[in-house]
PDB file of N, CA, C and O in Angstrom:
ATOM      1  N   UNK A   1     101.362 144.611  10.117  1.00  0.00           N
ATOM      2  CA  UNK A   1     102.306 143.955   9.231  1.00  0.00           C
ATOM      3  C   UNK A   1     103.675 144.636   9.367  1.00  0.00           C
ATOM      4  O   UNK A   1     103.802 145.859   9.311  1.00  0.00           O
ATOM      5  N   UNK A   2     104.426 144.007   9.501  1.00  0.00           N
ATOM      6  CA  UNK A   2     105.945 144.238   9.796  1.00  0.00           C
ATOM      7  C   UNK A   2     106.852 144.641   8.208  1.00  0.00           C
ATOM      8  O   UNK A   2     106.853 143.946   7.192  1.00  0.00           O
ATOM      9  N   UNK A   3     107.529 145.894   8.408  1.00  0.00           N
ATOM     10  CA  UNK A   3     108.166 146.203   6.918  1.00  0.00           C
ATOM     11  C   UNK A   3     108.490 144.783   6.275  1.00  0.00           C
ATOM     12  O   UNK A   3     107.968 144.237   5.303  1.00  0.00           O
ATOM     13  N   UNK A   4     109.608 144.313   7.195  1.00  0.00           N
ATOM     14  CA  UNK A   4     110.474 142.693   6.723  1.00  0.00           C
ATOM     15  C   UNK A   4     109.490 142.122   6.479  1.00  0.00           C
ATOM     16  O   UNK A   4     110.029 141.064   6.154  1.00  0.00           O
ATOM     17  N   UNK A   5     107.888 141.830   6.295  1.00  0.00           N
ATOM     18  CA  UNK A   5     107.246 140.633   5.862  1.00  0.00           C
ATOM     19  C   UNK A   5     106.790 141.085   4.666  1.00  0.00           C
ATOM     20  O   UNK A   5     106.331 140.193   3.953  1.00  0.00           O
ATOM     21  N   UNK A   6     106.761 142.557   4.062  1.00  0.00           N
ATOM     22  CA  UNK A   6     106.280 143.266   3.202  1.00  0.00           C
ATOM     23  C   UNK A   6     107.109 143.362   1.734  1.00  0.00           C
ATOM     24  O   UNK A   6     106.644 143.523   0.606  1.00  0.00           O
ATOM     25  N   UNK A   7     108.410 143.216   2.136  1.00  0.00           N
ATOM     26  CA  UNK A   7     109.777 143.087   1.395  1.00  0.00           C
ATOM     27  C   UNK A   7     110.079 142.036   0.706  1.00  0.00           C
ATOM     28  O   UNK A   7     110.535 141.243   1.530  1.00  0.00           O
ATOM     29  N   UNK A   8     110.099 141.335  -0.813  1.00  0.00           N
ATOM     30  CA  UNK A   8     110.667 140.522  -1.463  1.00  0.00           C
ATOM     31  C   UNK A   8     112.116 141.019  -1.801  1.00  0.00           C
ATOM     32  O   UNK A   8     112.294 141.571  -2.887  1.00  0.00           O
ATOM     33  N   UNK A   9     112.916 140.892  -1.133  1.00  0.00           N
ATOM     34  CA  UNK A   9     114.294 141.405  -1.638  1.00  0.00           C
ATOM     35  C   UNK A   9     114.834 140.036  -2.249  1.00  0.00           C
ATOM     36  O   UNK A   9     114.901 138.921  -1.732  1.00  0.00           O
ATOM     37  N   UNK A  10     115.113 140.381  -3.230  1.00  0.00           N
ATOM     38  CA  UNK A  10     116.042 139.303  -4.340  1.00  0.00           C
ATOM     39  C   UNK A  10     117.498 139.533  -4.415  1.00  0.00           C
ATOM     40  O   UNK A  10     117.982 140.209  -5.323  1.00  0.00           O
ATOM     41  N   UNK A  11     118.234 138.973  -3.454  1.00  0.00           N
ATOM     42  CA  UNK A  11     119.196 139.469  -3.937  1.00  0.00           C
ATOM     43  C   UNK A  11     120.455 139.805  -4.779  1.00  0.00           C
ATOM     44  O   UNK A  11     121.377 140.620  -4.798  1.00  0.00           O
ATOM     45  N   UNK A  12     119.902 138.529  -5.594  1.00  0.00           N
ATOM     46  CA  UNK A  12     120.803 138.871  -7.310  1.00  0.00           C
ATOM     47  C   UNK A  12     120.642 139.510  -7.562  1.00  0.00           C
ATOM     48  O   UNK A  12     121.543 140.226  -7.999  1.00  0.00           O
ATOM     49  N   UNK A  13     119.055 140.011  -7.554  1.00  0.00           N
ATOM     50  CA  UNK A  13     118.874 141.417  -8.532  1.00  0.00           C
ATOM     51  C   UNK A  13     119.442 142.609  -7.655  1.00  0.00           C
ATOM     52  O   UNK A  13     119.454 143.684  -8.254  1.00  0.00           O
ATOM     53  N   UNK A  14     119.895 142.628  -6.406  1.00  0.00           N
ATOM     54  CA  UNK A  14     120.227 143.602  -5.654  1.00  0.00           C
ATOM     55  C   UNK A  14     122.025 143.733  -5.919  1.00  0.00           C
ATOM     56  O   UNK A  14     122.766 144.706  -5.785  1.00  0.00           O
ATOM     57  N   UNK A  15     122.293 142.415  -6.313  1.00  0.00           N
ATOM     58  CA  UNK A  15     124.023 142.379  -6.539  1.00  0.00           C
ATOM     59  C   UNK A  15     124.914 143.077  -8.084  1.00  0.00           C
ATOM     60  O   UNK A  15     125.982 143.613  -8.378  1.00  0.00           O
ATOM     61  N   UNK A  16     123.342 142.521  -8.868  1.00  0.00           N
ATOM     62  CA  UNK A  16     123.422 142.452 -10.473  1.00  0.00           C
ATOM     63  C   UNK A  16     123.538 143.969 -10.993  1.00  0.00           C
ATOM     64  O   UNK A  16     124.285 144.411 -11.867  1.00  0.00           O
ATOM     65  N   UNK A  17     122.401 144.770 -10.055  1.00  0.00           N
ATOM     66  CA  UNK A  17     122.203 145.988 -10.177  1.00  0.00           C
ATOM     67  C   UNK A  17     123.017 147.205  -9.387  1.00  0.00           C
ATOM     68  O   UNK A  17     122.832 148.374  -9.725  1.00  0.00           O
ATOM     69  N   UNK A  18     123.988 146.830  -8.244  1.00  0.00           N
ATOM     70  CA  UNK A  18     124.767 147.490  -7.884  1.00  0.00           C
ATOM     71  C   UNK A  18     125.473 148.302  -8.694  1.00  0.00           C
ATOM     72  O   UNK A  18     125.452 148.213  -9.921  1.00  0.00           O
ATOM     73  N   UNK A  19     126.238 149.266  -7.941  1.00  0.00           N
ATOM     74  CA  UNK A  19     127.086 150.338  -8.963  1.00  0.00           C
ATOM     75  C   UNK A  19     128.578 149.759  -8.766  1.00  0.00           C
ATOM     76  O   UNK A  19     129.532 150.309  -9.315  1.00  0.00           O
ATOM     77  N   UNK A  20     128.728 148.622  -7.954  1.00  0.00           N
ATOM     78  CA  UNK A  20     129.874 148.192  -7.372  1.00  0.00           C
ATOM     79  C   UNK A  20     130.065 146.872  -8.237  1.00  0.00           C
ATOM     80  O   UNK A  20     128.974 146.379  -8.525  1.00  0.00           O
ATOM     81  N   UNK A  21     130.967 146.288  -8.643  1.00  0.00           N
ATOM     82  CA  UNK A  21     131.515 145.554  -9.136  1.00  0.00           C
ATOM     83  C   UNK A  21     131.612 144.286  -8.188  1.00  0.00           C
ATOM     84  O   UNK A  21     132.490 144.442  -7.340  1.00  0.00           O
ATOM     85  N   UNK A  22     131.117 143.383  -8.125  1.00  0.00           N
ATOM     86  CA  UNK A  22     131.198 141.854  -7.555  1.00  0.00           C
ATOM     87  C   UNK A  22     131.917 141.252  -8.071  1.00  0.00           C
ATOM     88  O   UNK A  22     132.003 141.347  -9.295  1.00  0.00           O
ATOM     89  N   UNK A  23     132.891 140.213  -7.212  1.00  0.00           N
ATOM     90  CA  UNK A  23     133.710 138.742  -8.076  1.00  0.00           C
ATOM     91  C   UNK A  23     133.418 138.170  -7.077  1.00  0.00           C
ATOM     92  O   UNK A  23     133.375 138.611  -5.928  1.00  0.00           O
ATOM     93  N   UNK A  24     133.112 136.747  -7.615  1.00  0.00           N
ATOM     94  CA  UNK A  24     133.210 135.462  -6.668  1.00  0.00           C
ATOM     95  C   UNK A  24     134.162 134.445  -7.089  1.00  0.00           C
ATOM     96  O   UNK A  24     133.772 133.537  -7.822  1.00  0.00           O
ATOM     97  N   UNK A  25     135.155 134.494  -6.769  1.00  0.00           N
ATOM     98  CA  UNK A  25     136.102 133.465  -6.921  1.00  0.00           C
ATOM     99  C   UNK A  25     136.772 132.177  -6.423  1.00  0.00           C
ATOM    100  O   UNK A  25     136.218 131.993  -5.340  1.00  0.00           O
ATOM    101  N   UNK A  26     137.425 131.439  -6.559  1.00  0.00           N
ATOM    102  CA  UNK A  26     137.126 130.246  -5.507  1.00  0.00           C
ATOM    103  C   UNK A  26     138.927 130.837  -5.090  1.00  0.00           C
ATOM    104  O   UNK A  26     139.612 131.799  -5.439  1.00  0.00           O
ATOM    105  N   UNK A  27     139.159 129.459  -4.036  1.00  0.00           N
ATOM    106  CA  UNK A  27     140.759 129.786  -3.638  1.00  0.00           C
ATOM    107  C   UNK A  27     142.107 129.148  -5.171  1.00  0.00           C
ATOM    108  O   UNK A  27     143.337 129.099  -5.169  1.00  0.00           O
ATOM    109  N   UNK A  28     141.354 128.880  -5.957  1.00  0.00           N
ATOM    110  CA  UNK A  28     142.605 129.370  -6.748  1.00  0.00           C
ATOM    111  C   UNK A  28     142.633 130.377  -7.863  1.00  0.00           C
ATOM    112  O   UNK A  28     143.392 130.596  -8.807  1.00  0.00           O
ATOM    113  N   UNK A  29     141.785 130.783  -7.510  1.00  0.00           N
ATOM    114  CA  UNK A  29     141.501 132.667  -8.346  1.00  0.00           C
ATOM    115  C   UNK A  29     140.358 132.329  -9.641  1.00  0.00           C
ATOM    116  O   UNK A  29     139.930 133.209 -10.388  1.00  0.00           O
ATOM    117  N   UNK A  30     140.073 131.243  -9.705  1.00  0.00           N
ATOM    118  CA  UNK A  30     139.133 131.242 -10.771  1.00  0.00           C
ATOM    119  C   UNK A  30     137.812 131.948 -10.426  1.00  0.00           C
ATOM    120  O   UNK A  30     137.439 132.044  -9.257  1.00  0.00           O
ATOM    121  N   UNK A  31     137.156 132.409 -11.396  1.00  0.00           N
ATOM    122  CA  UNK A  31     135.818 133.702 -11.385  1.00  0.00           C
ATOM    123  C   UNK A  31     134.997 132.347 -11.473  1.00  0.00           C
ATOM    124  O   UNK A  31     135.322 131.356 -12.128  1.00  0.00           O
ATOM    125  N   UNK A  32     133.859 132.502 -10.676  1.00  0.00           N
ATOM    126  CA  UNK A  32     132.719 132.219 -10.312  1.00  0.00           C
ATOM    127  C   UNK A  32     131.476 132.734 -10.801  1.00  0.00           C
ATOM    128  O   UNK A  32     130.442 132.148 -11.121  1.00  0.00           O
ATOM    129  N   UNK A  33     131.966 134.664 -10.788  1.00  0.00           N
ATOM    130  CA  UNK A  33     130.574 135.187 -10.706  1.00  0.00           C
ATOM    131  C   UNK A  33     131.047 136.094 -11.139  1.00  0.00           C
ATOM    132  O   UNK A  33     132.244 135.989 -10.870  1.00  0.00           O
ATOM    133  N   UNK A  34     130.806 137.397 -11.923  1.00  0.00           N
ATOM    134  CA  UNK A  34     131.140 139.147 -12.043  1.00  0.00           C
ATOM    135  C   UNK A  34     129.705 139.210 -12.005  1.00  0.00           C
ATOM    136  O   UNK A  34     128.930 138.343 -12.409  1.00  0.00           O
ATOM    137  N   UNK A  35     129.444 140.237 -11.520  1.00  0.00           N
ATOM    138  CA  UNK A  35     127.831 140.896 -11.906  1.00  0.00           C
ATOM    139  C   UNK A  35     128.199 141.746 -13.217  1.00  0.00           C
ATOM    140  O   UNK A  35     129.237 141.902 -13.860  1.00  0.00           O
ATOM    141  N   UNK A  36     126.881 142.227 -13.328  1.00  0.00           N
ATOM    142  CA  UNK A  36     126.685 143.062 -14.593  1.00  0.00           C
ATOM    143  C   UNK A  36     128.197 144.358 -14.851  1.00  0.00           C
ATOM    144  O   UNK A  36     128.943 144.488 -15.821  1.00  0.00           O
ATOM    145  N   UNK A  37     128.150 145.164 -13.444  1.00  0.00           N
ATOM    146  CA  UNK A  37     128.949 146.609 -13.602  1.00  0.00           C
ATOM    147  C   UNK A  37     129.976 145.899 -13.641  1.00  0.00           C
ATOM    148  O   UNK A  37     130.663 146.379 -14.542  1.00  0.00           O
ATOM    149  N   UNK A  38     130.664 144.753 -13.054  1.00  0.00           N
ATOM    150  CA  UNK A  38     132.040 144.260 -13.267  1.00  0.00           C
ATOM    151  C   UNK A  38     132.355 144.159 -15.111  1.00  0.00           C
ATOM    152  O   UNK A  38     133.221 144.623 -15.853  1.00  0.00           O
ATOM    153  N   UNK A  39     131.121 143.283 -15.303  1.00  0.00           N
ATOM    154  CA  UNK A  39     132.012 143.006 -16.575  1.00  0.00           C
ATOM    155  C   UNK A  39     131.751 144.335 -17.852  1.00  0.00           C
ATOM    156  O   UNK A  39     132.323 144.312 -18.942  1.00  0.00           O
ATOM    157  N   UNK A  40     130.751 145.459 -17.405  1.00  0.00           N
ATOM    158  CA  UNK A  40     130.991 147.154 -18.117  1.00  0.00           C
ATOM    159  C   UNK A  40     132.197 147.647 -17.856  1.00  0.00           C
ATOM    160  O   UNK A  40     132.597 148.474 -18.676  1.00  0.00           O
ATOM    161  N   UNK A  41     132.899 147.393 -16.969  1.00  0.00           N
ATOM    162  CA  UNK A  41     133.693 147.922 -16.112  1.00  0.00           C
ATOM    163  C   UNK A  41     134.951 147.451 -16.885  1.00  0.00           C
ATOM    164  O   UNK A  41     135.815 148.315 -17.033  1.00  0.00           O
ATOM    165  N   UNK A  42     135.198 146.209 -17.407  1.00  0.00           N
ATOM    166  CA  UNK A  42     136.227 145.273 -18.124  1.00  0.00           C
ATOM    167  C   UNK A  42     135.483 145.317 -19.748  1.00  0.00           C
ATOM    168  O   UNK A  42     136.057 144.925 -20.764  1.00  0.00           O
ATOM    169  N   UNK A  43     134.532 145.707 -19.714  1.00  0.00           N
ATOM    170  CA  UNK A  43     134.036 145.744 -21.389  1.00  0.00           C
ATOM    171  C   UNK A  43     134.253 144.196 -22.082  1.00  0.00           C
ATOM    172  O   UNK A  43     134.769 143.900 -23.159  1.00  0.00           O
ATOM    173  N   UNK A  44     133.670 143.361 -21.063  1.00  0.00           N
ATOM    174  CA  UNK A  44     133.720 141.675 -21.166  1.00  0.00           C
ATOM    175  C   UNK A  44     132.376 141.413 -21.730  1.00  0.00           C
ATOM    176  O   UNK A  44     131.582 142.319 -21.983  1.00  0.00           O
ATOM    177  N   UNK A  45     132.119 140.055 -21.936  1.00  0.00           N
ATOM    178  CA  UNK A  45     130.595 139.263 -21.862  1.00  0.00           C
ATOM    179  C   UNK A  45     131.302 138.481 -20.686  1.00  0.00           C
ATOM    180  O   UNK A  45     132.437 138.646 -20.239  1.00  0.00           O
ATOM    181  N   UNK A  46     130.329 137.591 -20.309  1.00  0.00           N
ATOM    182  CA  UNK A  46     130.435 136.962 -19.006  1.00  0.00           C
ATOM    183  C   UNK A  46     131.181 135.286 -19.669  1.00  0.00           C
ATOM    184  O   UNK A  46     132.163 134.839 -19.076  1.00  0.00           O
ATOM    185  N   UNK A  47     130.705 134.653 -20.667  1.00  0.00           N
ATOM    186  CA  UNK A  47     131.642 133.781 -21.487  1.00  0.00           C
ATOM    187  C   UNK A  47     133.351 134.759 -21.665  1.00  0.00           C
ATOM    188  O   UNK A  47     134.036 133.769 -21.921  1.00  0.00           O
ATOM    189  N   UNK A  48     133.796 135.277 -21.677  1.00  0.00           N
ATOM    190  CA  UNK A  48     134.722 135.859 -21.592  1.00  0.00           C
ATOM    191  C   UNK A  48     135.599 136.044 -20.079  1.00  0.00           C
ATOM    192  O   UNK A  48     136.760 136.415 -19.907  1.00  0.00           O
ATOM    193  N   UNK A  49     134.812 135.733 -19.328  1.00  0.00           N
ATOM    194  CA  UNK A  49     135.417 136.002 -18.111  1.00  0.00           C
ATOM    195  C   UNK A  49     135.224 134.732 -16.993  1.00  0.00           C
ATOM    196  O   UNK A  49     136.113 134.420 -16.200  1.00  0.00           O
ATOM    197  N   UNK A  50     133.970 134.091 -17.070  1.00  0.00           N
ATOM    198  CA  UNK A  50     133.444 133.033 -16.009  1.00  0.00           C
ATOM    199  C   UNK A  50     134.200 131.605 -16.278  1.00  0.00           C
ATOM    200  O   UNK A  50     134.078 130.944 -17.309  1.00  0.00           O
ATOM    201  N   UNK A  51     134.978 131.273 -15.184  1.00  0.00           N
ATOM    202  CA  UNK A  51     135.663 130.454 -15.326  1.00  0.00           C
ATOM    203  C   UNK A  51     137.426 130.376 -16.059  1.00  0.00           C
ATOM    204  O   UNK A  51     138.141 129.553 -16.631  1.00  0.00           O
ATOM    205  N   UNK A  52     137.490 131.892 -15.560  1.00  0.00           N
ATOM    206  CA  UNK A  52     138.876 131.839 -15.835  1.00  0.00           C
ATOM    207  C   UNK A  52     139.735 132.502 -14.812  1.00  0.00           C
ATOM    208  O   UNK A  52     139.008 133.216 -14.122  1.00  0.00           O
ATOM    209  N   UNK A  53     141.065 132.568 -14.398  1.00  0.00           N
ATOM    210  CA  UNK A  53     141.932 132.825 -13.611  1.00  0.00           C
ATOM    211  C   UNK A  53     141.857 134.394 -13.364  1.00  0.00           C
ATOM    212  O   UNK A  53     141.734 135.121 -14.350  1.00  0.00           O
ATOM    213  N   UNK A  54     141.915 134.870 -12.272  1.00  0.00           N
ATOM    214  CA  UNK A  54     140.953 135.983 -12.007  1.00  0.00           C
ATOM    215  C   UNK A  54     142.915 137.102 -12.417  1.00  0.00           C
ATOM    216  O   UNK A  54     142.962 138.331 -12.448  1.00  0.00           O
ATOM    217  N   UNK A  55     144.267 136.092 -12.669  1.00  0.00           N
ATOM    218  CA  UNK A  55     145.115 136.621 -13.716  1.00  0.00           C
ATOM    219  C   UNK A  55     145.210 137.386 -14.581  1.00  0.00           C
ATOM    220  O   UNK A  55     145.885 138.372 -14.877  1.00  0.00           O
ATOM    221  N   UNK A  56     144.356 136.746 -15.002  1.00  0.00           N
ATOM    222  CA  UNK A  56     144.091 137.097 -16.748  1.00  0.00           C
ATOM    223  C   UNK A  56     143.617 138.812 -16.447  1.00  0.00           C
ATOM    224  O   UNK A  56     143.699 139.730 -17.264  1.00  0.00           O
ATOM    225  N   UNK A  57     143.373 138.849 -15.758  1.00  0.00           N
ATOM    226  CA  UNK A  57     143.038 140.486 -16.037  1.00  0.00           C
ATOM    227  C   UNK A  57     143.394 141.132 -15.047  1.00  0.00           C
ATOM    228  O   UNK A  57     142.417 141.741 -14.610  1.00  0.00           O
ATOM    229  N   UNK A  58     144.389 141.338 -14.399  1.00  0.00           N
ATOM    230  CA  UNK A  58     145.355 141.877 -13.783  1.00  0.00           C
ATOM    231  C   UNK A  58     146.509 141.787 -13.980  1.00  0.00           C
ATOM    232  O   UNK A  58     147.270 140.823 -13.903  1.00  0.00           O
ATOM    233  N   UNK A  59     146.738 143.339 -14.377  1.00  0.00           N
ATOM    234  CA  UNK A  59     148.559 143.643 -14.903  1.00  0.00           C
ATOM    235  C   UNK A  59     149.728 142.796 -13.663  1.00  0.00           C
ATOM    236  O   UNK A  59     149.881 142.902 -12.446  1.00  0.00           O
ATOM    237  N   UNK A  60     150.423 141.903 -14.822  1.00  0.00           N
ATOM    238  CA  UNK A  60     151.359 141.046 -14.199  1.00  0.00           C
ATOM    239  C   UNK A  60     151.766 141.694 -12.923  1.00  0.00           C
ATOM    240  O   UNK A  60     151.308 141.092 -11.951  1.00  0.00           O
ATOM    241  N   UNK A  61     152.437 142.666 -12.646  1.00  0.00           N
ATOM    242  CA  UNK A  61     153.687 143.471 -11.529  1.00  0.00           C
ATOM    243  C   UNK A  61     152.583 143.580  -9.928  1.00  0.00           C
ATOM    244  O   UNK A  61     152.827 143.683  -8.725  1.00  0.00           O
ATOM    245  N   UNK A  62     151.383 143.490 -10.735  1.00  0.00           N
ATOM    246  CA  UNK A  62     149.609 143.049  -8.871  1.00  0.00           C
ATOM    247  C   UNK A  62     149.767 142.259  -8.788  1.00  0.00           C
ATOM    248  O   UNK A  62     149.184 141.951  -7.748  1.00  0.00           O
ATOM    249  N   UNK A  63     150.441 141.048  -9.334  1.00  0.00           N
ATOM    250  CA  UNK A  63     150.351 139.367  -8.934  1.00  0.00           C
ATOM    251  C   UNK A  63     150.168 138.982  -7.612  1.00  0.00           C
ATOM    252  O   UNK A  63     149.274 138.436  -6.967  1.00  0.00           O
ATOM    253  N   UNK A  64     151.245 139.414  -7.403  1.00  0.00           N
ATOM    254  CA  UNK A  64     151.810 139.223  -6.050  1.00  0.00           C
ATOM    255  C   UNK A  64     151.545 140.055  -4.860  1.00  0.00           C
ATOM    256  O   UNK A  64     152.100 139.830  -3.784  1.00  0.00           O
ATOM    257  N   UNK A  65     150.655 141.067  -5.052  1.00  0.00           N
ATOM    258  CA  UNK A  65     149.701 141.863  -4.237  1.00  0.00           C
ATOM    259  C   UNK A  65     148.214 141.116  -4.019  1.00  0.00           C
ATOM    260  O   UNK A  65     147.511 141.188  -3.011  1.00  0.00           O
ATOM    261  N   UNK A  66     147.945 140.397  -5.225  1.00  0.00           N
ATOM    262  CA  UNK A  66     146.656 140.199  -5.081  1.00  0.00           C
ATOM    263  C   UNK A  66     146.695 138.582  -4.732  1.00  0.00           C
ATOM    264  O   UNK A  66     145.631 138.034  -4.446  1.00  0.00           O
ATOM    265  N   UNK A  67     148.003 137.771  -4.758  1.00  0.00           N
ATOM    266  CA  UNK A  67     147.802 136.848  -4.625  1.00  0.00           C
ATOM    267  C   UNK A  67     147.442 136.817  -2.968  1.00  0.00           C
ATOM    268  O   UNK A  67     146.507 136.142  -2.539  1.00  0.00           O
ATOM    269  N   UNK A  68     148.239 137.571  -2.169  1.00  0.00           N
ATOM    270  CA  UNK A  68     148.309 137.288  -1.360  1.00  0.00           C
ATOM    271  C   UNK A  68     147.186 138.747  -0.394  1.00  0.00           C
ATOM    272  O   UNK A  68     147.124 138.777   0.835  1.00  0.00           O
ATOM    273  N   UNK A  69     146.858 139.202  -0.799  1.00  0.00           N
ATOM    274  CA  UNK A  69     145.165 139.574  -0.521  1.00  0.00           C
ATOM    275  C   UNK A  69     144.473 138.500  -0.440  1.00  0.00           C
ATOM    276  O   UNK A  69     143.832 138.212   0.570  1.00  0.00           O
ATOM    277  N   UNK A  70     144.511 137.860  -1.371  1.00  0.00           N
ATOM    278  CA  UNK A  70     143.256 136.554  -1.939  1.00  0.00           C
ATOM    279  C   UNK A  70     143.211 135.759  -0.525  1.00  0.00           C
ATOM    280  O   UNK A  70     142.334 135.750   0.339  1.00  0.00           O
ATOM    281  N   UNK A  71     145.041 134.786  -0.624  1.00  0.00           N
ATOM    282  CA  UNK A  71     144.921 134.113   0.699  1.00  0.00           C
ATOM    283  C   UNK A  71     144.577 134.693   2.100  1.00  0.00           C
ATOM    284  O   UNK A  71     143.659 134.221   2.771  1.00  0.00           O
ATOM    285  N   UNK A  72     145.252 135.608   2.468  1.00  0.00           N
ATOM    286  CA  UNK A  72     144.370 136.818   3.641  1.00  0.00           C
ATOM    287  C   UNK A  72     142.814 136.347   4.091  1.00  0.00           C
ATOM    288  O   UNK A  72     142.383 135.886   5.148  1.00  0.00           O
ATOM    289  N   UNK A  73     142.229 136.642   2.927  1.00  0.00           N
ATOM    290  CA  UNK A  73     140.860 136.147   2.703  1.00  0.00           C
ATOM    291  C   UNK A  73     140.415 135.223   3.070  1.00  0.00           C
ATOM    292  O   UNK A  73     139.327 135.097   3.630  1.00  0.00           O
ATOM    293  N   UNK A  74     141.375 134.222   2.752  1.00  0.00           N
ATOM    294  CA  UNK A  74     140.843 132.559   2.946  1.00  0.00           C
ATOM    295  C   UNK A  74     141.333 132.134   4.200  1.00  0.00           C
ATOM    296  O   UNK A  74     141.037 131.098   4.796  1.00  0.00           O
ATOM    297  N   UNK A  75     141.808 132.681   4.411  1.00  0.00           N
ATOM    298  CA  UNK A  75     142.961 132.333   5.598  1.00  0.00           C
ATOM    299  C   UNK A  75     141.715 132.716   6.938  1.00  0.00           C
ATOM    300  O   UNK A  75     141.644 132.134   8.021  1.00  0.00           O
ATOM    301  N   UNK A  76     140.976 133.663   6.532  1.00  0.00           N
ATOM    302  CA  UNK A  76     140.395 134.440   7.722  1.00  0.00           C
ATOM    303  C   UNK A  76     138.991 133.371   7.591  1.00  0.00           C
ATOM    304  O   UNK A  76     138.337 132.856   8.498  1.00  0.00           O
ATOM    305  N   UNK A  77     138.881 133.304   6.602  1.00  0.00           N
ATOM    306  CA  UNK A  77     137.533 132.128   6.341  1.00  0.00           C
ATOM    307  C   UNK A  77     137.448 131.231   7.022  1.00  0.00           C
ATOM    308  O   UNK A  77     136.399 130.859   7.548  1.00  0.00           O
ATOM    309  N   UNK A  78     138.935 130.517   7.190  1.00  0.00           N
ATOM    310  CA  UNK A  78     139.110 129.242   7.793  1.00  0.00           C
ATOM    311  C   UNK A  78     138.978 129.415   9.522  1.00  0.00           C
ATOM    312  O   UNK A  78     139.141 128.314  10.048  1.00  0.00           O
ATOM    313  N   UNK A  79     138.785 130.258  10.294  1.00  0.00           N
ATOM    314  CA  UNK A  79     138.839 130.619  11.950  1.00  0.00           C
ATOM    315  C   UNK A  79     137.551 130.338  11.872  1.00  0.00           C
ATOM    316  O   UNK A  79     136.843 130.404  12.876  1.00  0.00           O
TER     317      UNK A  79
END
């Protein structure tokens, strides 16, 4: 028997439980997803955060750092 056939890896529960903070956002910054440590991390509930402008919680003067991180992103998606 092969390790990989032995393994149920789930991997929400592998994302949920990270020490790292997840966002899934779409291309106009709206949140999709935080896992668990994201929203400890912001001291949120997930109604507090899912489905809103990923803005809202980044100090105005990053706007324009992160806007254009974001597109970077998408930009590279699209090749």
């Amino acid at each position: 028997m092969l390790i990989e056939e032995s393994l149920d890896i789930d991997f929400h529960q592998m994302v949920d439980n990270s020490l790292n903070t997840f966002l899934i956002i779409d291309r106009d910054k709206t949140i999709l997803y935080c896992n668990r440590p994201g929203l400890e991390l912001l001291n949120l509930s997930i109604e507090d955060i899912l489905y809103k402008s990923m803005c809202c919680f980044i100090p105005n003067d990053q706007h324009c750092i992160c806007e254009d991180v974001i597109e970077q992103v998408f930009e590279k998606k699209k090749r």
